[in-house]
C-alpha positions as CSV (number, residue, x, y, z in Angstrom):
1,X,86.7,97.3,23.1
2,X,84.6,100.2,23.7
3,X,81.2,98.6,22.5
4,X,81.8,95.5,25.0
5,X,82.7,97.9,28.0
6,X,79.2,99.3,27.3
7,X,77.8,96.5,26.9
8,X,78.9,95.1,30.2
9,X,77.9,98.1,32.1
10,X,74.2,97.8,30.7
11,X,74.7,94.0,31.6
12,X,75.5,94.8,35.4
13,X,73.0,97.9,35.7
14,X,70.2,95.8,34.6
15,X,71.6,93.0,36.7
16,X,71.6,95.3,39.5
17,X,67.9,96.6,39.1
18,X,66.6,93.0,38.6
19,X,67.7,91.9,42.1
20,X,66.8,94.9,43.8
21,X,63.6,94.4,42.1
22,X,63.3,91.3,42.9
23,X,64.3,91.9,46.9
24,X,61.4,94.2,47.0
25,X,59.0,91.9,45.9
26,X,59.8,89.5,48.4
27,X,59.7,91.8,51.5
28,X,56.2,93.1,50.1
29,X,54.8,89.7,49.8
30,X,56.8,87.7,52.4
31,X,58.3,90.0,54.9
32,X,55.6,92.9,55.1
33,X,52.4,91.0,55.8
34,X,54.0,88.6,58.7
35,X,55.8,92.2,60.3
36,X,51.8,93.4,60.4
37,X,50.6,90.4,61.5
38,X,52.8,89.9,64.3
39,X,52.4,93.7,65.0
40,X,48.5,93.0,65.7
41,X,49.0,90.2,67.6
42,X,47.9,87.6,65.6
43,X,49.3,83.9,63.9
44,X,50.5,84.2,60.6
45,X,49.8,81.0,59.1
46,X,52.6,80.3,56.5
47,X,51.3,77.3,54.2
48,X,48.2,79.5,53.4
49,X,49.5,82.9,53.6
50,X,47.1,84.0,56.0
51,X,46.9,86.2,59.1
52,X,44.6,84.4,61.7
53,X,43.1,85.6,64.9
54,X,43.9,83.1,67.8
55,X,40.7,81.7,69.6
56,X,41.0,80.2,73.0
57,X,39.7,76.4,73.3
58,X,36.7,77.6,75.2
59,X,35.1,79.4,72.6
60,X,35.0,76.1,71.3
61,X,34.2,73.7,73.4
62,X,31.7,76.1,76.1
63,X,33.7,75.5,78.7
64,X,34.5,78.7,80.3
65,X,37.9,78.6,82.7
66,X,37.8,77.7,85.9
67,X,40.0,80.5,88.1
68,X,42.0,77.8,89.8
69,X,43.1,76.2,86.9
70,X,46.4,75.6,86.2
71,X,46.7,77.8,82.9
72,X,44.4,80.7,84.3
73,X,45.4,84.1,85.6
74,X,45.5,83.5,88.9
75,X,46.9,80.4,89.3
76,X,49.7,81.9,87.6
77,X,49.3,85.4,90.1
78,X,48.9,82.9,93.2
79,X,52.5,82.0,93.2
80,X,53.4,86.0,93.3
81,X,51.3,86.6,96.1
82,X,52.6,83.2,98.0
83,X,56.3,84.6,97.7
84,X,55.8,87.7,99.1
């Protein structure tokens, strides 16, 4: 009776340090890197694992923005001012 009592604690200890293990690992490969990404201000791109700048659509098409546009800063300040 006494051997399977020891037994059984070994059994639950190494149970224990295997999923506290294996809890680590996934915050340091999963958890971690999209906490820093997100921190910086970037995307974190899932499917490749990748933490990717953001690039606005002008960069690639030359088109710079127009100030009266409807996504631009002061279209979006314009309403502001007009309440006031």
């Amino acid at each position: 009776m006494n051997a399977w009592i020891t037994n059984t604690k070994y059994i639950i200890v190494g149970l224990f340090l295997v999923s506290s293990l294996a809890a680590t690992a996934y915050q340091w490969w999963y958890v971690w890197p999209v906490q820093k990404c997100d921190r910086a201000g970037a995307w974190w791109d899932a499917a490749d694992h990748q933490c990717l700048t953001p690039m606005p659509i002008w960069r690639i098409t030359g088109r710079m923005p127009t100030p009266g546009a409807p996504g631009s800063a002061a279209a979006k300040a314009a309403p502001a001012a007009k309440a006031k």
